[in-house]
C-alpha atoms as one frame of an Amber mdcrd trajectory, in Angstrom:
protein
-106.729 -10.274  87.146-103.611  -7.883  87.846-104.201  -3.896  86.873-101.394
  -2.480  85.365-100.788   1.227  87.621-100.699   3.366  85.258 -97.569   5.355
  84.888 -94.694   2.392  85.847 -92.392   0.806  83.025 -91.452  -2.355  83.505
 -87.806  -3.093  84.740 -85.735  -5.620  83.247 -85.369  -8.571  85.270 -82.346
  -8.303  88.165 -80.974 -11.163  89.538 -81.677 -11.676  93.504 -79.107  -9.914
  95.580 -78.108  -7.944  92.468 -78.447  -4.409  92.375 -79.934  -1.924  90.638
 -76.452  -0.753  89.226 -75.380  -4.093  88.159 -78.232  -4.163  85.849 -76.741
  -1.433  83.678 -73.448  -2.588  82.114 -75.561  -5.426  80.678 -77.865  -3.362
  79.036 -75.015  -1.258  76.952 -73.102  -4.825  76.533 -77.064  -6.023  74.695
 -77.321  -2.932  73.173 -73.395  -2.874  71.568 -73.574  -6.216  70.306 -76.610
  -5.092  68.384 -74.483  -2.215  66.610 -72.470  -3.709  63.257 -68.861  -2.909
  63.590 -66.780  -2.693  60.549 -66.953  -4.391  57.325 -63.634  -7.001  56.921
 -62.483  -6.700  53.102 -63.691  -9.591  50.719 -61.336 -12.561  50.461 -61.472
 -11.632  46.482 -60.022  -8.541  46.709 -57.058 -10.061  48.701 -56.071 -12.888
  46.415 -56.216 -10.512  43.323 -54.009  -8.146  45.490 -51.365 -11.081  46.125
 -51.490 -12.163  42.352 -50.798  -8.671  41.237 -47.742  -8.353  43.377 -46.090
 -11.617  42.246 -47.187 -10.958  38.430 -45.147  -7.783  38.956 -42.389  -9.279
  40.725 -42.073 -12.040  38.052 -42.171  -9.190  35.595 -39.141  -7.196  37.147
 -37.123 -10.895  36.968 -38.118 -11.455  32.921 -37.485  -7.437  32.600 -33.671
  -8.303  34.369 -33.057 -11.014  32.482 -33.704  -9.669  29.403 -31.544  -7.559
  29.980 -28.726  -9.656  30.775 -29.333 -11.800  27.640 -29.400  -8.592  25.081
 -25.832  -7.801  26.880 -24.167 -11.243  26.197 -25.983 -11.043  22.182 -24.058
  -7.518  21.829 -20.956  -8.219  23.016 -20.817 -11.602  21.239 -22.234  -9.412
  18.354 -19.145  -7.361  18.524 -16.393  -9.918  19.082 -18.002 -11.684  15.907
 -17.428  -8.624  13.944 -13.867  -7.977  15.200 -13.028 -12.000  14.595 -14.157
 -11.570  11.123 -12.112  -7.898  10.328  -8.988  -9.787  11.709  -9.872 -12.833
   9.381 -10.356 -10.669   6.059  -7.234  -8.739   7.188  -5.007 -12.027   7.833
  -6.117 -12.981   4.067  -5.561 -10.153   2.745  -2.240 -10.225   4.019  -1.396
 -13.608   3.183  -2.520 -13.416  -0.432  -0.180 -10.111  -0.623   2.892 -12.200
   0.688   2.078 -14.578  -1.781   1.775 -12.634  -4.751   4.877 -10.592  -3.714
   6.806 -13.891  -3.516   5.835 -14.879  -7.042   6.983 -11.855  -8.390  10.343
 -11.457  -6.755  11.248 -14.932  -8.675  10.041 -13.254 -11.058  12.661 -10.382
 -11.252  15.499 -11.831 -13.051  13.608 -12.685 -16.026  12.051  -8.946 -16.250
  15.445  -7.812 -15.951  16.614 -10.129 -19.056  13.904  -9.195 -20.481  15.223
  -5.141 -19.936  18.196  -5.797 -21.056  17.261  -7.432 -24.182  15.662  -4.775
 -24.546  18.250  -2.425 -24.349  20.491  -3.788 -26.985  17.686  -4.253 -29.947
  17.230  -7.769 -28.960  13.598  -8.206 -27.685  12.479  -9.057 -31.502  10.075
 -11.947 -33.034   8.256 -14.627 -30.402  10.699 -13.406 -27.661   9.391  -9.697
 -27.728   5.857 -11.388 -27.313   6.156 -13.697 -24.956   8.417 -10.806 -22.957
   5.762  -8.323 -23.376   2.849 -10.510 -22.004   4.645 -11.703 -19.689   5.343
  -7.845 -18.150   1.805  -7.432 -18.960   0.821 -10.101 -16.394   3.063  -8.453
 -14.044   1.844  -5.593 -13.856  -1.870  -6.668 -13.435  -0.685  -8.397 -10.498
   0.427  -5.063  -8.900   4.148  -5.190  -9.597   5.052  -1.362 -10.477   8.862
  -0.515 -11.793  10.444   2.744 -10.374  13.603   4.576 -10.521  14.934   7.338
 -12.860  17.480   9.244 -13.382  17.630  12.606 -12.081  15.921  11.889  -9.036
  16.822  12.521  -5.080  18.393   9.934  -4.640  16.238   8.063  -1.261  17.961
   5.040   0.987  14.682   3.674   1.686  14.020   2.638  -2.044  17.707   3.319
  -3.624  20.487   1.084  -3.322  23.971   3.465  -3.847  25.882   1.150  -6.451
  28.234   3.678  -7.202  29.147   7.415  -6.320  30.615  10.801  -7.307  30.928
  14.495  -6.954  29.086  16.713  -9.294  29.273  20.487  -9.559  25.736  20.893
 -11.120  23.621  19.301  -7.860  22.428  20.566  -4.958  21.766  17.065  -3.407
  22.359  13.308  -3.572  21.035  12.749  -6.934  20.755   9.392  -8.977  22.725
   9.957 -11.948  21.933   6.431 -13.513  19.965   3.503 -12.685  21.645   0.346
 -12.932  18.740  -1.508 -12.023  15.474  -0.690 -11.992  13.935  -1.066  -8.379
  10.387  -3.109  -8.171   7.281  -2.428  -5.588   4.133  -4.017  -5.336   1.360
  -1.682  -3.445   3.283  -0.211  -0.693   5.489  -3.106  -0.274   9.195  -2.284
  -1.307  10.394  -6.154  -3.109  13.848  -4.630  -4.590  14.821  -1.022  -4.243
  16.516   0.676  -7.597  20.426   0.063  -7.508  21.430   3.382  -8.671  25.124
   5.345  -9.161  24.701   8.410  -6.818  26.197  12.158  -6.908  27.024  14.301
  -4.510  27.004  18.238  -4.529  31.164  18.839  -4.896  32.448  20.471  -1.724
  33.321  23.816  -1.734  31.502  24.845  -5.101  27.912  26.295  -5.679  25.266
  25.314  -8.218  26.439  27.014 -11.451  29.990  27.523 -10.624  33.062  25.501
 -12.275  35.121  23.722 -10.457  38.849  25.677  -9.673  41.130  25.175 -12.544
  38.465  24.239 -14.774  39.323  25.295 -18.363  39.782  28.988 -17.458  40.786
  30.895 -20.396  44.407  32.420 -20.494  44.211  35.859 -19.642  47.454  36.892
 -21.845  46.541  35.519 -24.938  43.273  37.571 -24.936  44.488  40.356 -24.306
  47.219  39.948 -27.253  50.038  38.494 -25.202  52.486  40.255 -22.933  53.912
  43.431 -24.100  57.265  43.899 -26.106  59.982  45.752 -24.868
């Protein structure tokens, strides 16, 4: 048997013809390969990672389109609301024309009826039938204007006649001739009237010149006698 001396380690094997220095690098390359190097993430992680990403990508798209959509319902909200305003307006204004045409046939009969009236004659089943039948009218909107006395006004007076007048300070109607009809702000006939004017050359309260003046002799007595 082989003693051990005492004292000497025993050297890793080395190649023949290798030398001592070759020996070394292989050593650290053993001893690295024994060290753990670091820890790659779990496949898991990464897949729940990617879903999360597209989930909120997918989310942004819904979010956008959303959007989009509640744009189109407004506006189609809106030009709903404005088609049905111009609807109830164009009825409004057609029933109006309608009614307005009615009563403007209408007219001659009120103004028999007015003028029956005027000479005593509206009496018995006439004066009731003539009566309702005003009534009616005026439900329907139809309102009767003019009087006398007031400025006289070319958008609702028709000048039948005129004249000068000393006791006016403007056009005045002096008498209606026919009474003028609207219904609601709609003008159907305006008032034929006889119109006067304020007399040239002559203030409120004065007389016209030559005007009845009294004689100025015969109050005081007459002229005096030789």
């Amino acid at each position: 048997m082989t003693e051990e001396t005492p004292g000497f380690e025993e050297e890793p094997d080395v190649p023949s013809g290798a030398t001592p220095e070759d020996a070394a690098p292989k050593a650290a390359e053993s001893d690295s390969a024994k060290e753990p190097g670091p820890a790659a993430p779990p496949a898991g992680d990464v897949q729940q990672d990617t879903t999360q990403a597209a989930l909120i990508a997918q989310l942004d798209q819904v979010r956008t389109a959303l959007g989009e959509r509640t744009a189109d319902l407004q506006r189609l909200q809106a030009e709903y609301q404005n088609y049905r305003r111009r609807v109830e307006r164009d009825r409004v204004t057609v029933k109006e024309i309608a009614v307005a045409s009615l009563l403007t046939e209408l007219l001659p009969v009120l103004d028999d009826i007015g003028r029956a009236r005027e000479h005593d004659e509206l009496v018995g089943g006439f004066k009731s039938v003539a009566e309702s039948l005003e009534t009616v009218a005026a439900k329907m909107g139809l309102q009767q204007f003019g009087k006398e006395g007031e400025p006289f006004d070319p958008t609702i007076h028709e000048a039948l006649m005129h004249s000068y007048a000393p006791d006016v300070t403007e056009d005045t109607c002096v008498a209606i001739l026919q009474p003028g009809y609207r219904f609601g702000e709609r003008t159907i006939r305006p008032a034929r009237v006889a119109v006067a004017e304020p007399q040239p050359g002559v203030q409120p309260g004065e007389k016209a010149s030559g005007a009845d003046e009294p004689d100025t002799d015969e109050e005081n007595g007459g002229p005096d006698e030789g």
